[in-house]
Structures are given as C-alpha cells and as structure tokens.
Backbone bond lengths (Angstrom), bond angles and torsions (degrees), N, CA, C in turn:
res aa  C-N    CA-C-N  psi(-1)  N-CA   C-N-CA  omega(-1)  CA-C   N-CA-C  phi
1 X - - - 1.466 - - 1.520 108.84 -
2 X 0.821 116.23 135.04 1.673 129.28 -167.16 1.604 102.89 -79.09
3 X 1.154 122.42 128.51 1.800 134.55 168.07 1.484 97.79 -51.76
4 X 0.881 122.60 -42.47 1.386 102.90 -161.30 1.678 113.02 -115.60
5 X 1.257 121.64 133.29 1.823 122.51 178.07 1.633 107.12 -109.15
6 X 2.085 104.48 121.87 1.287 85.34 172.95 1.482 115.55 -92.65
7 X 1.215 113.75 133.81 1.514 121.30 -179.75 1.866 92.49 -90.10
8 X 1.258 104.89 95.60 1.646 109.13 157.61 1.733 109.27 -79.30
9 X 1.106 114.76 124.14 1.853 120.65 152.97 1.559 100.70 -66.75
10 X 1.115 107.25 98.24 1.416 111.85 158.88 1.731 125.43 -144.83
11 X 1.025 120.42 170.88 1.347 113.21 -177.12 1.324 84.25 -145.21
12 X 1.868 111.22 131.56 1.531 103.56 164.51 1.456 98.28 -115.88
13 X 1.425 103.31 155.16 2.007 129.87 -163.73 1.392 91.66 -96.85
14 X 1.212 117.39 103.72 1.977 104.72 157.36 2.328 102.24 -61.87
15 X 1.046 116.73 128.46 1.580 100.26 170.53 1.686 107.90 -87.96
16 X 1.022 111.03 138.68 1.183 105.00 153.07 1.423 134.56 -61.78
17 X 1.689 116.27 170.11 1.389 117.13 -150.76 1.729 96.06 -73.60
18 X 1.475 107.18 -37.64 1.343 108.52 -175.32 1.704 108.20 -85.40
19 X 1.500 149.74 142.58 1.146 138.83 -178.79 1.605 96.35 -108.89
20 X 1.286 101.09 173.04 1.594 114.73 156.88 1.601 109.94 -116.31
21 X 1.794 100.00 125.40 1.909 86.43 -176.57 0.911 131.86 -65.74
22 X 1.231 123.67 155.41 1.764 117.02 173.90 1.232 128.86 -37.09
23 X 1.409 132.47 165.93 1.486 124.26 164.20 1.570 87.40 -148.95
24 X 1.452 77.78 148.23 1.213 96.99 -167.74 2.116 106.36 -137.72
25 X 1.184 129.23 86.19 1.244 159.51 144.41 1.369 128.12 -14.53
26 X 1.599 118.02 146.13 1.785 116.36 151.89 1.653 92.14 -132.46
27 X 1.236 118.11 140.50 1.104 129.59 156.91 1.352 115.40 -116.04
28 X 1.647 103.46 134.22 1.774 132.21 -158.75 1.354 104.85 -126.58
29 X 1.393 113.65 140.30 1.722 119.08 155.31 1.845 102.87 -67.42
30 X 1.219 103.89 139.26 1.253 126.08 177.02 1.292 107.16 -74.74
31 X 1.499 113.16 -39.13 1.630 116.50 -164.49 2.425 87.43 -63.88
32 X 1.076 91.51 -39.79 1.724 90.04 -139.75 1.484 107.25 -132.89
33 X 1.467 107.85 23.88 1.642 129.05 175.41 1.450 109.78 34.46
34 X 1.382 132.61 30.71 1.790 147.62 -158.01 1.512 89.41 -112.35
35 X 1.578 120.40 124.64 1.354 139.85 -175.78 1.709 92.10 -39.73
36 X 1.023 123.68 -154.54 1.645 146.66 -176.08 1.664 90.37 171.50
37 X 1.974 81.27 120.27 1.786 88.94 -164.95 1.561 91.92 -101.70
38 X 1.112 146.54 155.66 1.472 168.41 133.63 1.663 100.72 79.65
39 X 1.576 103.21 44.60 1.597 118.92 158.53 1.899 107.79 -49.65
40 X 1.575 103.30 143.47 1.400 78.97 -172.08 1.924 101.65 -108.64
41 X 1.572 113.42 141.90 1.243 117.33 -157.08 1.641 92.14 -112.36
42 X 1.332 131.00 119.89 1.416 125.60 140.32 1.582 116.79 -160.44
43 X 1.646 100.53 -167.21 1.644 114.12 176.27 1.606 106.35 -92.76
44 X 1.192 101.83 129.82 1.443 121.53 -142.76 1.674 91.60 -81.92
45 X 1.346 112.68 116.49 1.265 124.38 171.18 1.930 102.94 77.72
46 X 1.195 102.31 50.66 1.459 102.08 -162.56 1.794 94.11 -132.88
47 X 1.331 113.00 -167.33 1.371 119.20 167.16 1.487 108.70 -128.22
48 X 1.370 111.99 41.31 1.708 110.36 -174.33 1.808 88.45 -145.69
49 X 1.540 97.61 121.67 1.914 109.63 173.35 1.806 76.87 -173.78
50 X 1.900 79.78 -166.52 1.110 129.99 -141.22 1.605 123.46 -170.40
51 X 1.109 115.58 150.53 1.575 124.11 170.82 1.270 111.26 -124.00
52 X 1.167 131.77 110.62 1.892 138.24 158.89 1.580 101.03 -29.21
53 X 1.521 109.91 150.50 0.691 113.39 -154.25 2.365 105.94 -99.46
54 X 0.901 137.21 -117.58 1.468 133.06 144.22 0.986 112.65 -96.09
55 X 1.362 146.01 -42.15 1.448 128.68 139.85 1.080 150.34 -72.80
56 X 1.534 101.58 52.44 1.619 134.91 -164.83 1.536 114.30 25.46
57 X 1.728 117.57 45.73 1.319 107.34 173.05 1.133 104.59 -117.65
58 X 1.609 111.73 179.99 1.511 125.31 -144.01 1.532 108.83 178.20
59 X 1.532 100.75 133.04 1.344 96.06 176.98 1.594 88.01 -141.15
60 X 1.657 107.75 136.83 1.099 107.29 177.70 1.912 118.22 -132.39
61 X 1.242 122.83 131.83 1.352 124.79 -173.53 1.762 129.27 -101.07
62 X 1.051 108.84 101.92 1.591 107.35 -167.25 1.659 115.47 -114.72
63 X 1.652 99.23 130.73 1.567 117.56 170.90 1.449 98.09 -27.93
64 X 1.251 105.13 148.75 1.717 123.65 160.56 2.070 111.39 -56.90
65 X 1.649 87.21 -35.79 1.648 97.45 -170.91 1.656 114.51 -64.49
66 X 1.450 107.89 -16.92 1.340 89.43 167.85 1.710 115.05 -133.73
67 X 1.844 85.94 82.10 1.312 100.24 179.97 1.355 102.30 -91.37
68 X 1.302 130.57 33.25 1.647 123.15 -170.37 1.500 96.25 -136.07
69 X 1.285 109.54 -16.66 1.816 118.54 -178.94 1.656 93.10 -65.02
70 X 2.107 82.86 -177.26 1.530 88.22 165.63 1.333 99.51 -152.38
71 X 0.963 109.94 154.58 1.769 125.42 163.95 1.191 133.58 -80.91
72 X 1.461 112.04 127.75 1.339 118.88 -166.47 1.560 120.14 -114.38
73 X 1.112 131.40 130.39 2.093 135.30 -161.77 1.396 80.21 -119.06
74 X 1.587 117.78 125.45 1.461 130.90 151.19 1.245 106.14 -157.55
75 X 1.881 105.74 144.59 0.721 118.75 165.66 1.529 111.34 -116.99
76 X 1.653 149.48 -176.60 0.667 133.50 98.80 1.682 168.98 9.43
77 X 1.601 136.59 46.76 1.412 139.26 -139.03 1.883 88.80 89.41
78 X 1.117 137.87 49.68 1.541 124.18 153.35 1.618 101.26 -167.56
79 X 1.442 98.38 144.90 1.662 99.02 179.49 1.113 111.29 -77.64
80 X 1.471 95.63 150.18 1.980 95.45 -159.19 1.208 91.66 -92.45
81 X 1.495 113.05 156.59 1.926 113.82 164.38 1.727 114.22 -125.21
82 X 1.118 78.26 149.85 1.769 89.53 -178.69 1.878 119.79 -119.69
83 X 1.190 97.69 126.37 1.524 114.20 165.28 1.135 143.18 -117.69
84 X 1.437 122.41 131.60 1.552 125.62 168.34 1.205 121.61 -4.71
85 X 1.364 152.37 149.75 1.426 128.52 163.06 1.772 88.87 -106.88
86 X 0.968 139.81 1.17 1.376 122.26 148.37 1.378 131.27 -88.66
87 X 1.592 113.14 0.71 0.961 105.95 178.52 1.952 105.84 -96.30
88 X 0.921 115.13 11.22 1.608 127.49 -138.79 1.784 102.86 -56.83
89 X 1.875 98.61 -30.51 1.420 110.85 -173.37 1.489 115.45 -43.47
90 X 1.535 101.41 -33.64 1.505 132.73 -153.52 1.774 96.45 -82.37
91 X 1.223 116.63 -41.81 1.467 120.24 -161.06 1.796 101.31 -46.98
92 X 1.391 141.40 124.67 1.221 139.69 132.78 1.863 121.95 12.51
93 X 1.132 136.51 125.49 1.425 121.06 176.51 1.585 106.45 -86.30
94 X 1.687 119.01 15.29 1.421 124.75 165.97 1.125 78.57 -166.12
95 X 1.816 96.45 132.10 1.764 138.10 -139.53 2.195 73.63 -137.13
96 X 1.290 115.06 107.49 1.490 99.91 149.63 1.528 106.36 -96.66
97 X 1.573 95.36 170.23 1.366 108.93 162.13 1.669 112.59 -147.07
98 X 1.660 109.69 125.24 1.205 120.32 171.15 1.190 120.32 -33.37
99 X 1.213 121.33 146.36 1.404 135.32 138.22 1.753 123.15 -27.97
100 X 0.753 134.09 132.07 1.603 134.72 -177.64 2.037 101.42 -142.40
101 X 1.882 82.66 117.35 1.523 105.37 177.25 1.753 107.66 -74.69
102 X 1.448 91.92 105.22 1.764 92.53 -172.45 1.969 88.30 -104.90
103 X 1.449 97.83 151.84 1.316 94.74 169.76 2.447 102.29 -116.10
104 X 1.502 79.30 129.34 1.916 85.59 -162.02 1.891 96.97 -75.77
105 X 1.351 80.79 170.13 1.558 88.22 -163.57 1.767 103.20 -81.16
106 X 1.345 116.69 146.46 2.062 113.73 -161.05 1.782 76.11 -76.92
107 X 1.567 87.61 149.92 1.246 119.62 155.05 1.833 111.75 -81.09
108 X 1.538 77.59 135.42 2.174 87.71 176.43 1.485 80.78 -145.31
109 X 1.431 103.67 159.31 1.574 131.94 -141.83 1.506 84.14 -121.39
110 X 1.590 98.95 130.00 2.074 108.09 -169.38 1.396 101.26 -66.71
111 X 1.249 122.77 123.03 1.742 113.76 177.15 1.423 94.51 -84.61
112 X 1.354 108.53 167.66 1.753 131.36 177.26 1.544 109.63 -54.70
113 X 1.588 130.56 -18.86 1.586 106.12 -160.86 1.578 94.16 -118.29
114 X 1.587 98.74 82.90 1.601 114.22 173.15 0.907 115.69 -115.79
115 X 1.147 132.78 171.20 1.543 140.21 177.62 1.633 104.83 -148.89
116 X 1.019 106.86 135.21 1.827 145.45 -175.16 1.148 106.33 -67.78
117 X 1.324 145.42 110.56 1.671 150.49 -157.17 1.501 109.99 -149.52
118 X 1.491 119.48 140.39 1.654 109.40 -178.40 1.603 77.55 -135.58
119 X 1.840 92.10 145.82 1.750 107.62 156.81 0.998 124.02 -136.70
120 X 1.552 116.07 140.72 1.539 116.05 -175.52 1.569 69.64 116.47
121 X 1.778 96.00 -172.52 1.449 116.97 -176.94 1.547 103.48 -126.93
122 X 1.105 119.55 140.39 1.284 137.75 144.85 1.241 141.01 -18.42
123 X 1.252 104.03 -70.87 1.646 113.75 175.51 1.672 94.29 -142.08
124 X 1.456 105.76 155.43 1.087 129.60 138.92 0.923 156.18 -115.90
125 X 1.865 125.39 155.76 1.250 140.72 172.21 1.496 136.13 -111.01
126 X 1.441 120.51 176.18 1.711 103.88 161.88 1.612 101.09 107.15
127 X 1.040 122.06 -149.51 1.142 118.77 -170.36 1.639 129.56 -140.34
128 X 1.375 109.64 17.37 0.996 120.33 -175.83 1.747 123.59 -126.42
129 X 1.069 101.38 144.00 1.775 100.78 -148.66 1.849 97.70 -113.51
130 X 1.276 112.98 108.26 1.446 103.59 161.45 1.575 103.63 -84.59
131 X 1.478 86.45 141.94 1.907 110.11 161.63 1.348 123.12 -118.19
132 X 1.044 114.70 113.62 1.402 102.49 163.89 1.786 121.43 -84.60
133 X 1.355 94.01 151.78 1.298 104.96 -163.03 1.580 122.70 -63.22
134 X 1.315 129.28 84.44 1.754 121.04 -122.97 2.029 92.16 -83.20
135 X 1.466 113.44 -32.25 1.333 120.94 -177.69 1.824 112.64 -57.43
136 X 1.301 99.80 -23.40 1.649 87.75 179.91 2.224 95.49 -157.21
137 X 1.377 96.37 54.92 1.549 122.58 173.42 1.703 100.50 -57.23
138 X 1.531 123.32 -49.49 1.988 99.81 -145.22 1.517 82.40 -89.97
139 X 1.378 82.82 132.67 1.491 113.54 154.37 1.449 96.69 122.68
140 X 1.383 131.01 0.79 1.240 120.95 -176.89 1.736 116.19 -104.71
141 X 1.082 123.12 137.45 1.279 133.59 -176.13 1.239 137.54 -96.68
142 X 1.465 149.76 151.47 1.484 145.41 132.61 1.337 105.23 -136.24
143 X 2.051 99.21 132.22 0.995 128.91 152.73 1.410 147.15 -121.56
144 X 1.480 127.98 162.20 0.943 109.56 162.41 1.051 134.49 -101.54
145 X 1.640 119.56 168.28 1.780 120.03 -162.09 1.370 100.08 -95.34
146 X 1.897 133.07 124.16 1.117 129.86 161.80 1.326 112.74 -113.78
147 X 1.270 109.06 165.61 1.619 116.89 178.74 1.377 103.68 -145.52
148 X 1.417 120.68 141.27 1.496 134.26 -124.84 1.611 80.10 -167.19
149 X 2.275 105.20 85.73 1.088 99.44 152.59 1.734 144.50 -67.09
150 X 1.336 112.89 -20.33 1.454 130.52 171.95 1.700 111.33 -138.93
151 X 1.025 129.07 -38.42 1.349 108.27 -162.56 1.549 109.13 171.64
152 X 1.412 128.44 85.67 1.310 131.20 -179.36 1.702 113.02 -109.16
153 X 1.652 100.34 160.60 1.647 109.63 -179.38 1.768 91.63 -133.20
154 X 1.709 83.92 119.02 1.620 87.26 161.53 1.575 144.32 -72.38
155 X 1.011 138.93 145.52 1.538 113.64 -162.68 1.566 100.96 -132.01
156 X 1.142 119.81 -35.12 1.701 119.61 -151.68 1.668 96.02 -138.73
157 X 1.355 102.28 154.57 1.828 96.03 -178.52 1.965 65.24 -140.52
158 X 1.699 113.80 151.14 1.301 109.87 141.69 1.358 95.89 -164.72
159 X 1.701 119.39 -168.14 1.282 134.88 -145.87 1.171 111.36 -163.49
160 X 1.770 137.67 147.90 0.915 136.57 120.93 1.403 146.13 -75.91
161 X 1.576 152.62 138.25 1.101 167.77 171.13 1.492 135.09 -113.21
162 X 0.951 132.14 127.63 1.533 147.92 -167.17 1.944 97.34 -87.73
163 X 1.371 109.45 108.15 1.529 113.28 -177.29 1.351 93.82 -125.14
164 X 1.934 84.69 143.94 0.686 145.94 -178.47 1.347 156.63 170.09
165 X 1.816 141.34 177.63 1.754 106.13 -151.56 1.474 114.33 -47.25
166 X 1.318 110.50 -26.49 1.423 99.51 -168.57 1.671 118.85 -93.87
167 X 1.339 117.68 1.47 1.127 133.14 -178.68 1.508 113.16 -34.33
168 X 1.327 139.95 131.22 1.105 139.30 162.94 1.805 127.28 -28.53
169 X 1.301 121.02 104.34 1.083 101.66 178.20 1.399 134.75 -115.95
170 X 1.009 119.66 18.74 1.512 129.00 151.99 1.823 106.30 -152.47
171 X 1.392 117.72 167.78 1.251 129.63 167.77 1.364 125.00 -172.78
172 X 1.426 130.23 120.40 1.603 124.40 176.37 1.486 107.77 -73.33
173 X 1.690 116.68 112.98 1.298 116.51 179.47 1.594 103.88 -104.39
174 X 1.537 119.45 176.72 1.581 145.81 -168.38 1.169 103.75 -160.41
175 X 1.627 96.07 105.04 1.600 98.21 168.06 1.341 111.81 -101.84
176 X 1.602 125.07 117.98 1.648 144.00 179.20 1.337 106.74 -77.55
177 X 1.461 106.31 141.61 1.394 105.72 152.16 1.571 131.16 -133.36
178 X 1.576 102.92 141.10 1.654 92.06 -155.55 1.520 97.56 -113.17
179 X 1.286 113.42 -178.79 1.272 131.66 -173.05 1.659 117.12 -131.95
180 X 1.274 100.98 118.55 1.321 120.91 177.05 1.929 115.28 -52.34
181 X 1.088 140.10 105.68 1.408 126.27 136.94 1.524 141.35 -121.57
182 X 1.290 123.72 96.51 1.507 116.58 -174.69 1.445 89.93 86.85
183 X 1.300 139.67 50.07 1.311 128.39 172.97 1.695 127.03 67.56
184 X 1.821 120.08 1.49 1.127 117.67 178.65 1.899 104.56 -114.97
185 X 1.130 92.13 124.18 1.837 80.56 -179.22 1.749 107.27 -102.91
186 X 1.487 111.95 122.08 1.504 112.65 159.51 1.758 110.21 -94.33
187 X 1.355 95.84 170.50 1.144 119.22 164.82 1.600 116.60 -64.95
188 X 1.478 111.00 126.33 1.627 102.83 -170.53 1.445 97.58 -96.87
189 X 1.289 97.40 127.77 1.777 95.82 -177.52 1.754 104.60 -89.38
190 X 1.564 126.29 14.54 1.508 113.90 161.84 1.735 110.90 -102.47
191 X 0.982 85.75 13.20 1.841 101.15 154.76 1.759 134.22 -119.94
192 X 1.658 92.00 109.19 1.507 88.45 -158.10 1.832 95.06 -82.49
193 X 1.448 90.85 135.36 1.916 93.56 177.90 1.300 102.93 -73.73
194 X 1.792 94.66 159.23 1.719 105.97 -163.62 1.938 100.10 -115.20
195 X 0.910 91.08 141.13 1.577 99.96 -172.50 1.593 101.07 -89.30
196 X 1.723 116.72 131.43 1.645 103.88 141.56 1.635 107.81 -134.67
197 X 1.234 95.73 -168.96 1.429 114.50 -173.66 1.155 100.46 -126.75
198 X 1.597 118.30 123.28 1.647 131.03 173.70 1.165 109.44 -112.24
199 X 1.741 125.43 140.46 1.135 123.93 -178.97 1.677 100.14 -150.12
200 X 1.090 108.51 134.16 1.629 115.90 -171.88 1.585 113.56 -66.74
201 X 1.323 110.30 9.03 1.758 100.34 178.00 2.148 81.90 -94.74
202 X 0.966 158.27 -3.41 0.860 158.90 -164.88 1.724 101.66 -112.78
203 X 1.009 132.64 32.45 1.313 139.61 171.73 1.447 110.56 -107.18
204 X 1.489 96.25 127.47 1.877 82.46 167.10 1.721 103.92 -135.46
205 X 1.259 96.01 136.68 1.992 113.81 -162.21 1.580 80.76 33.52
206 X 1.320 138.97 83.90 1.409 142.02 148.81 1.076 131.12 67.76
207 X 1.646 113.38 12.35 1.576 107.89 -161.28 1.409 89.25 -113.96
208 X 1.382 102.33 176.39 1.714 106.33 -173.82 1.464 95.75 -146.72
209 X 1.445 129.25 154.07 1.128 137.22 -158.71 1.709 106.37 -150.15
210 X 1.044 118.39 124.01 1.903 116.40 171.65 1.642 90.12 -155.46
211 X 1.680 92.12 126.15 1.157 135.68 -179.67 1.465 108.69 -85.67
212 X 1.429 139.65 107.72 1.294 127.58 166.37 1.389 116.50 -40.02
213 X 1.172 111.43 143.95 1.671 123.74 174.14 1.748 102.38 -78.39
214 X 1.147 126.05 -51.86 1.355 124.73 159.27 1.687 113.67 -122.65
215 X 1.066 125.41 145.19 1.359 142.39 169.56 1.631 106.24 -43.25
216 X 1.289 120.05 118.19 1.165 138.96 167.92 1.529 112.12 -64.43
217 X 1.798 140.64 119.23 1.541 118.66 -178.03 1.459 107.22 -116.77
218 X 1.401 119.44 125.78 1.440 126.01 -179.01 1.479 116.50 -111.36
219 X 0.869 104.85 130.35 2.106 126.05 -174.32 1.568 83.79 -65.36
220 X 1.419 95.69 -171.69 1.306 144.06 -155.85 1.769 94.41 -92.52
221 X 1.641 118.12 99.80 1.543 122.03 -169.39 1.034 142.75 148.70
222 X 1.136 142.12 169.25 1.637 130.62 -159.69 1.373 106.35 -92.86
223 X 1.212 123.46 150.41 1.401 119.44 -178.39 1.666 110.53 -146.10
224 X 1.181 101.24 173.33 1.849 104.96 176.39 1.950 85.88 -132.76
225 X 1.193 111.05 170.99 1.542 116.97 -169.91 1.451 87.76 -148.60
226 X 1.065 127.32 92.19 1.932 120.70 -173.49 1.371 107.97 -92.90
227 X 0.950 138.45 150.15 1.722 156.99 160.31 1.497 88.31 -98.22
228 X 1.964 108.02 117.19 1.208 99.26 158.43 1.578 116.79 -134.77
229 X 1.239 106.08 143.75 1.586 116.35 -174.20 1.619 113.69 -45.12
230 X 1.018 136.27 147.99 1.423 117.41 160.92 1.610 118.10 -134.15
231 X 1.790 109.93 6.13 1.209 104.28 161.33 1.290 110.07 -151.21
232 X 1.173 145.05 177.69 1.958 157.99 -171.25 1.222 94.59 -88.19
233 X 1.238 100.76 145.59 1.547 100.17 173.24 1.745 113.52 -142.87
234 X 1.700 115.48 23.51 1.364 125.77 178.51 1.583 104.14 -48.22
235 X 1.488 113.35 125.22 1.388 118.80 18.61 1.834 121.67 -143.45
236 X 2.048 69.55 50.80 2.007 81.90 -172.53 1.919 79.34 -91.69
237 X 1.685 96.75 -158.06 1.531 111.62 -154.95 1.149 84.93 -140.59
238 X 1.400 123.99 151.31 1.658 140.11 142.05 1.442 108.66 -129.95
239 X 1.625 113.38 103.96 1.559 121.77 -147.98 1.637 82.13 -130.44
240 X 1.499 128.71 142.54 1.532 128.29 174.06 1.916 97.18 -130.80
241 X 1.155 114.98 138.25 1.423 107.40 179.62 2.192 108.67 -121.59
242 X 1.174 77.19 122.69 1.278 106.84 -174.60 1.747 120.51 -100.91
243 X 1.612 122.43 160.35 1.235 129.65 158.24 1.516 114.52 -90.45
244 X 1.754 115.23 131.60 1.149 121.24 173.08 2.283 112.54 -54.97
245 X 0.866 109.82 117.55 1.383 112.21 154.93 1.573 112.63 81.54
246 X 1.896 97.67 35.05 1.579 120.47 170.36 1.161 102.42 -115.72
247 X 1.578 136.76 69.09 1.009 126.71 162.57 2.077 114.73 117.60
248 X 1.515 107.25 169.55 1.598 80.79 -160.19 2.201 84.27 -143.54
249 X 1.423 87.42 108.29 2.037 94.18 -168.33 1.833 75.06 -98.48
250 X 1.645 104.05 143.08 1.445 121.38 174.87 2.036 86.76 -94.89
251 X 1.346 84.63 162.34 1.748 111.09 -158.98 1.583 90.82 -129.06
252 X 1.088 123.42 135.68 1.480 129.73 153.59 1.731 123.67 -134.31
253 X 1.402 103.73 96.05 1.225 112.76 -175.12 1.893 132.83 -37.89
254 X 1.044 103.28 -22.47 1.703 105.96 -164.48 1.446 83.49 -172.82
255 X 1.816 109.01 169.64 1.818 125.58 165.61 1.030 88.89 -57.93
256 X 1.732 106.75 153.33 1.445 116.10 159.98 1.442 118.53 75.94
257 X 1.035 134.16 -29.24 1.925 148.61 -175.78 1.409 93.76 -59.55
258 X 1.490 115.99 163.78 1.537 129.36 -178.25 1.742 92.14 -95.44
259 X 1.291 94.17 159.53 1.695 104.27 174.81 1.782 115.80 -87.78
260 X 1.192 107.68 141.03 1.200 126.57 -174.59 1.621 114.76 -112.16
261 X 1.477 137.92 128.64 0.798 163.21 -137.02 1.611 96.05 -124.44
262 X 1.435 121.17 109.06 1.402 108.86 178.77 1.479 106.69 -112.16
263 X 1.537 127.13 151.20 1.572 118.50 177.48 1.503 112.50 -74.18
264 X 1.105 129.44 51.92 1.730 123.00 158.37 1.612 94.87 -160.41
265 X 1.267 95.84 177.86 1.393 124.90 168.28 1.526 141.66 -106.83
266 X 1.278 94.62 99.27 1.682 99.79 -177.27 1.309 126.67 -35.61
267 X 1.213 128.14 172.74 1.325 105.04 174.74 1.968 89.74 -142.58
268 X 1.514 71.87 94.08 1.622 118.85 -176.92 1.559 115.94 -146.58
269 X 1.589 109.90 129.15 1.601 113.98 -165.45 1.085 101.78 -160.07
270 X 1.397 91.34 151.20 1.773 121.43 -179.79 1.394 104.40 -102.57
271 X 1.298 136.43 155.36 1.287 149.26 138.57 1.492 126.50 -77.71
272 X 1.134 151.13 124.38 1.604 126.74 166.80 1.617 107.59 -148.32
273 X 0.871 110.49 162.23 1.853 124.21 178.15 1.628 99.73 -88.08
274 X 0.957 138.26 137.18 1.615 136.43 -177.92 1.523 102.31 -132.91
275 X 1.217 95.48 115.27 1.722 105.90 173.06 1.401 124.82 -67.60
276 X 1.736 115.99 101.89 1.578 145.61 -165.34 1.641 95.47 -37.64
C-alpha cells in the first residue's frame, strides 16, 4: 500500500451524446467600453465556469445536461447578468456590464488593544495531497472560514506547496471575501478583491507569503477568505499536502459553483489583528 494518497479535487463530466457549442465572449464596462479582466463566468451552482481573461475574454463549454441551468457574468463594482444556457446562441459577442453603486465599508482607525491571530494552518503534513485541477484552474478556489467577534484587519494571506520540477511557477491570484448569512456565503461587493502575482523563485522550503498593501477591515461575522486562481497552468502542478481530519478549508470548484467543505486542512492562512 503506497504512503502516500493523491486526493485530486476533481469532478469528471460524462458529456452527453448531443453537446452545446462553445461560446466564446468579451466582457466590457458599459459606462466606458474598457475590457473587465478576470470577470467571473459560470453555471450557477454548477461545476462548469471560468475567468475572462485581461482582455475580458472567455470562452466557455457546457454539458448538454444542463440545458435548463443558467449562466451567470459578475464582476465585482458591476451588475452581474444572467442567461439561459439555452438561450446562449442569442447572448451578444460583447456581454457589457453596468456599473453597480456599492456603498464601501467606513474606515475606523485600529486602536492599541488588539491581539495578533492566524487561521487556517501554516504548513503541512500527513499524507494526503490536494491538487488542483491545473488544466482548467481559473475560477476555482480555497478558503478559509473566519469569524470576526467585533472587528478584525487582515494583514498576511500565505501557503504551503510541495516543490518540485513540476512545481507551479508563476500565477495571477484574487483573494475574495465573502460573507456569511444563515449558512450561505456571497461575495461582499464593499470589499474590493486584492490582486497578487506568485512566482516560484519566491518560495522558501515551499511557503509563500503576500503581505496586504493595505489592511483589509471586517465587522462583526462569519466569513470565508478565498485564494482564487485566475489562470491554467497545464502541465505544471500546485499540489499542498495536508493531515486528514485537522481542520475543514472550503473548496470552490469553478465561478459561480456552491462551496464545498473538505475533511482536512489546507495549509493555507490568514493573519489578522482582532479587536480585544
């Protein structure tokens, strides 16, 4: 029996005999006809999306089986729109999306009686290897779950990784942040997501480190903190090795997909100051 089990995140699609063809997209601000780069494109509560690309293009391919779904275009600051997936023929070959009046969350100034808190884990051990699926990666996620009894500022996002030749070596990431209610978390649109750029000469023994440029501030509530992919990277690997049944990192398969709850713990972490 082999020491080690790879736990791939994957979902495989039987297609049906009949397909639906691809479409393939630009998505534009309406206000100011300017691409919208890594808009997120999928079947809403499904395991089939996508992320636009920097010149907000996109091509996306869907099973015959969910010819009854629909497709959903959101970005961040723009109203999202949704379509038929049978009507898809019909969709525009430039998809705008409005402007959306978000009101951002007030700034308050960190007082002195904080305390220093990390979630998620650090490093990992044990024997089990998440993969993400590197051939069809943007749009897919892991985060961790925080809870924010009065008033926290995020500071640090980092990670562990399993290196080697094939190790991942660059990637444009988006870290989201969602909001807990009654057990469903959306995306809070008075949090603008922060972009970085990871590149494997910046690894040390495998860990990766990004420092917020400014402190992220979260109210009083449950949260998810997602790392999200924003491009493929076949046919290197971004593999993290973890212990079964230390902890519980949510998984989000594709844009738009429901969150998944996996039994271990990534070894993926937040930093934050938590107000005493």
């Amino acid at each position: 029996m082999k020491s080690h089990i790879l736990y791939r995140i994957c979902c495989f699609l039987t297609l049906c005999a009949i397909a639906i063809p691809g479409i393939s997209r630009t998505v534009i601000s309406k206000a100011d006809g300017e691409p919208i780069r890594y808009a997120s494109i999928g079947v809403i509560n499904r395991n089939i999306g996508t992320v636009s690309d920097s010149l907000g293009r996109f091509t996306l391919t869907i099973p015959a089986e969910y010819i009854n779904d629909s497709v959903r275009i959101s970005s961040v600051g723009y109203v999202a729109q949704t379509f038929a997936v049978k009507d898809l023929k019909n969709i525009p070959d430039t998809i705008e999306l409005s402007d959306d009046v978000i009101a951002l969350h007030e700034i308050v100034v960190k007082p002195q009686t904080i305390e220093h808190k990390t979630a998620g884990r650090k490093s990992g051990s044990g024997f089990i290897y998440i993969e993400v699926e590197n051939y069809k990666a943007a749009g897919q996620g892991l985060a961790i779950p925080l809870t924010v009894n009065k008033r926290a500022w995020l500071k640090e996002l980092g990670f562990t990784v399993v290196v080697n030749d094939r190790t991942l070596s660059h990637m444009k990431f988006r870290i989201n942040v969602y909001t807990g209610d009654k057990g469903v978390y959306t995306q809070d649109p008075a949090i603008r997501p922060v972009y970085f750029d990871y590149n494997k000469t910046d690894l040390a023994d495998g860990k990766f480190r990004y420092v917020f440029p400014e402190e992220i501030m979260l109210e009083q509530g449950k949260y998810y903190i997602e790392l999200e992919f924003l491009e493929n990277f076949s046919p290197e690997s971004f593999i993290m090795k973890s212990s079964p049944l230390t902890g519980k990192t949510r998984y989000r398969y594709a844009s738009q997909s429901d969150w998944e709850t996996l039994p271990f713990g990534a070894p993926l972490y937040i930093e934050y100051d938590d107000l005493k």
